[in-house]
N, C-alpha and C positions, 0 to 999 in steps of 0.2 A: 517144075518147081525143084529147085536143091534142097528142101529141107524136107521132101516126102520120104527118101530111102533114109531107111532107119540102118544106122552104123554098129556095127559089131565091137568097136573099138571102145575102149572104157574112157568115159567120160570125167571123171574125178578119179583119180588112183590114190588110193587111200597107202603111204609108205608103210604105215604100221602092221600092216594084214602080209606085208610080202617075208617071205623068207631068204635072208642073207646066206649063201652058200658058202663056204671056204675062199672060190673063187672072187665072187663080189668083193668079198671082205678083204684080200689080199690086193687088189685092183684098187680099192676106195682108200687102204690106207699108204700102197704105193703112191699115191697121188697128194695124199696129205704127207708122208711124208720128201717130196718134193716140192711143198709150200715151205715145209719148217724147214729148210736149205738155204730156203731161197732170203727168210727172214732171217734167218740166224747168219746169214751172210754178212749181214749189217755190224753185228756184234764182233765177228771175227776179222773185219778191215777196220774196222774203229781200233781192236784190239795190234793190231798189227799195225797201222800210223801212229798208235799212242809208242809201242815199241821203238819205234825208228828215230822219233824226233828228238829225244835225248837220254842221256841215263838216267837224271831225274825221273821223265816219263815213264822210263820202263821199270826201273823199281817202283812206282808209282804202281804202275799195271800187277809187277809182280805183289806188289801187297795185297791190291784190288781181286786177281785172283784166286787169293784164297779166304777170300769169304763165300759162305754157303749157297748166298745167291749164284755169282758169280760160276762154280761149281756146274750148279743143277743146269745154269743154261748151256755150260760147254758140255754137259754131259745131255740133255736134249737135242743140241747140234750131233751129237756120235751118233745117238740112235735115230736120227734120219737120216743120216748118212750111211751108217750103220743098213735099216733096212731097206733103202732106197738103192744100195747096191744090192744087195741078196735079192730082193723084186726084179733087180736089173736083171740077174742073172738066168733067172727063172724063164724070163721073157725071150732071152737068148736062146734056152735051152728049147723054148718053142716056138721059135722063129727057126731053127735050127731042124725041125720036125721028132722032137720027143715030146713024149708026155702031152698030147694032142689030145688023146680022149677024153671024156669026162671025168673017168676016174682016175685017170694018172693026172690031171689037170687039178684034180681034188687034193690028188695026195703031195704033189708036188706045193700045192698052194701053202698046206697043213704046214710040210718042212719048213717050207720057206717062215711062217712062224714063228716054227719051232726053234730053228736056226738063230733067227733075230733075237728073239727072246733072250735065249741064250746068250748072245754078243754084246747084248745091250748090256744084260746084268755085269757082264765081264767088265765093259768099260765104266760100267758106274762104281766097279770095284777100283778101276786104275784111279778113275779122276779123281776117286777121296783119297 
């Protein structure tokens, strides 16, 4: 029979109970921010055919913007851009064979963070 051996492996895995490391969390939101790239791409080709197709259009765009919405999404596109390259770099740096162990994979992950953090607020300074 296959259902007699009783399995060691957890049958409901409960997400709430687990502990997010540095690493996970550096991993989970490189990959989110390689969705909002992918979506904000849409905004920035619309953004650039509105440009091309006449002057109207583009002072059109250029009034468009500068309103506040406008704004916050070109400054969400930076910050996944933004930290999707600094994740990028990280990954380099250990594909490369540094920062392999756990704890330099920890501390590396932290910077990487840190880093972004930092970049983002910078460019949310430029774009207003």
């Amino acid at each position: 029979m296959v259902g007699t051996v009783k399995s060691r492996r957890p049958v409901n895995l409960d997400i709430t109970t687990i502990k997010f490391t540095p690493q996970m969390i550096a991993s989970i939101t490189h990959r989110i921010a390689g969705v909002a790239i992918f979506v904000g791409m849409a905004f920035l080709i619309w953004g650039l055919g509105l440009s091309l197709q006449s002057q109207e259009s583009f002072d059109a765009l250029k009034e468009c913007m500068d309103s506040v919405v406008a704004k916050l999404i070109v400054w969400a596109i930076l910050a996944g851009f933004i930290y999707h390259f600094i994740a990028g770099v990280r990954h380099l740096l250990m594909d490369a064979g540094y920062f392999e162990t756990l704890e330099g994979s920890r501390i590396l992950s932290i910077a990487v963070m840190i880093v972004s953090a930092v970049l983002i607020v910078a460019a949310g300074v430029w774009v207003w």
